[in-house]
Phi, psi and omega in degrees: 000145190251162172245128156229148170247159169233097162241184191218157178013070192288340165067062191271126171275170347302172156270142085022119148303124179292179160280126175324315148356275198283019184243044177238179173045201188334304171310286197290323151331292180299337228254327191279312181298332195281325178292334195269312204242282208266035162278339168278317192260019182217098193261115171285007142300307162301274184335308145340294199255356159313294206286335195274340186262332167290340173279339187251043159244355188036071180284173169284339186189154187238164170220152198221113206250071188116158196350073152284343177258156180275244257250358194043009156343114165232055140290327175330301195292326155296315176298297196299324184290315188300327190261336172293318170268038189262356178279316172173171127344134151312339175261337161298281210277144181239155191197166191201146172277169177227168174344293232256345194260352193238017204317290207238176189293328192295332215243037173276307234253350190307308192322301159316317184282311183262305234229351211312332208273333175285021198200015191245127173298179184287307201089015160286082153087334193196052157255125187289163198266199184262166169231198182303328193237357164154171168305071202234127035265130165258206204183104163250098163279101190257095185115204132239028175265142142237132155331143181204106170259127173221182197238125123222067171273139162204150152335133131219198188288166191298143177073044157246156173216056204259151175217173196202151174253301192094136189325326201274320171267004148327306213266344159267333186310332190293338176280315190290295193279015180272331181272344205282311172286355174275000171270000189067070191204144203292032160012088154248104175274143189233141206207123170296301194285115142346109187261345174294145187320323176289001197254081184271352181293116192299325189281344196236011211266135172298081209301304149322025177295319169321287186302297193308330196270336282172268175323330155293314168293351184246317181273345184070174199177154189258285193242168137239119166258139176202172220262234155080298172291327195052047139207174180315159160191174167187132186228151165247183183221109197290127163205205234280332206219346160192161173292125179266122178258169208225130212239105174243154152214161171006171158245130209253057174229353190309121166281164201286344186284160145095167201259026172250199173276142179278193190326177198188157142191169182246163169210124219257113187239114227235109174187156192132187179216134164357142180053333181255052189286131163242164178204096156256154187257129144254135179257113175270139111212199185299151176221130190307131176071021153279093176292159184044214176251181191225133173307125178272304176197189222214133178185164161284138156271307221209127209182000000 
């Protein structure tokens, strides 16, 4: 049995005093929204005790879909490079960047620069060339899972949070999971931005989902997980030979206050063979009147 865990947009605080410099546009937005608001909702303590219930599931590998940073500051980035390895290892943690790691134009290379050996393919049979924000798609085989990382954090304007993949990482991914199911191996892709049909908030949208679903259905996948929304979820996608389901969960920095889930992250138990998979999910997280977390539920994906 493979174990994976999954979390998301843990959003590590503080934000850093900026430079005046750096305080324009969109940044200073964010930088005025994280003091007045999502400095209550994304609590290190909660994330503290989120990361203390996941080391004792010993999963076999974690994967991290995202916006670990507010403001893309790069003062930011290190302290963040410090909690991923205090998370695991790079050949353990797997990670795709979010919206928030790419906040403005100046901070596309941060991501790559600070986080790049946790965003690095096997380099087997189905490698990509670099973009802007890292090699993506890459491809990590652990197990019998493979891995599939893709990006789509890009800059955009203030009050947008839109991610995009782009044609060139479209067509490769279509080459990675067309070898992938010819390796016979358990296809998980990590995605910030939610790609299911129901995720219509214009402002928050994965401008390419049409095309990633369309691409899916035809090449297939065992799971897809992404972050972004910050709560639990679960969407399918139709594809050649069963309905793939699409995993989102929480930010696994949420505090029990406010109107989303608090923290969360899932873990995923992976066993089986080609045409014969099982995936069962359990969803952990914080709960009112509850110390730490707790199981919220228990269920099949794929069976």
């Amino acid at each position: 049995m493979f174990v994976l865990a999954h979390l998301s947009d843990p959003h590590l605080g503080p934000v850093p005093l900026p430079r005046f410099r750096e305080l324009t546009g969109k940044r200073a937005l964010g930088f005025v929204n994280w003091h007045r608001r999502r400095f209550v909702r994304h609590r290190p303590e909660a994330l503290e005790a989120l990361v203390h219930d996941l080391r004792s599931a010993a999963p076999d590998h974690i994967a991290v879909t995202g916006d670990l940073v507010n403001i893309a500051l790069e003062k930011e980035f290190p302290p963040a490079r410090e909690w991923l390895a205090q998370l695991g290892s790079p050949h353990d943690v797997s990670m795709v960047p979010g919206n928030h790691d790419a906040y403005v134009r100046d901070a596309i290379e941060h991501p790559a620069s600070h986080w790049g050996d946790y965003m690095r393919g096997d380099g087997i049979g189905t490698g990509a060339p670099h973009s802007r924000s890292g090699p993506f798609p890459y491809v990590r085989r652990r197990g019998p899972a493979a891995l599939i990382g893709l990006s789509t954090a890009l800059p955009t304007a203030p009050f947008l949070a839109t991610g995009k993949l782009g044609a060139d990482q479209l067509m490769r991914l279509s080459d990675a999971l067309a070898h992938l199911a010819h390796e016979g191996l358990f296809r998980i892709v990590l995605i910030h931005h939610p790609p299911a049909a129901q995720s219509r908030n214009r402002f928050k949208r994965l401008i390419d989902a049409g095309p990633f679903r369309r691409l899916i259905a035809e090449y297939g996948a065992e799971l897809v997980l992404h972050g972004h929304n910050h709560v639990h979820s679960l969407a399918w996608i139709g594809g050649p030979e069963h309905r793939i389901p699409v995993v989102g969960v929480p930010s696994a920095s949420a505090a029990v206050r406010g109107d989303r889930d608090p923290a969360g992250y899932n873990l995923y138990r992976i066993h089986g063979a080609p045409g014969r998979w099982r995936c069962e999910v359990t969803s952990r997280g914080l709960k009112a009147g509850h110390p730490g977390l707790t199981e919220l539920s228990r269920r099949a994906l794929l069976q």
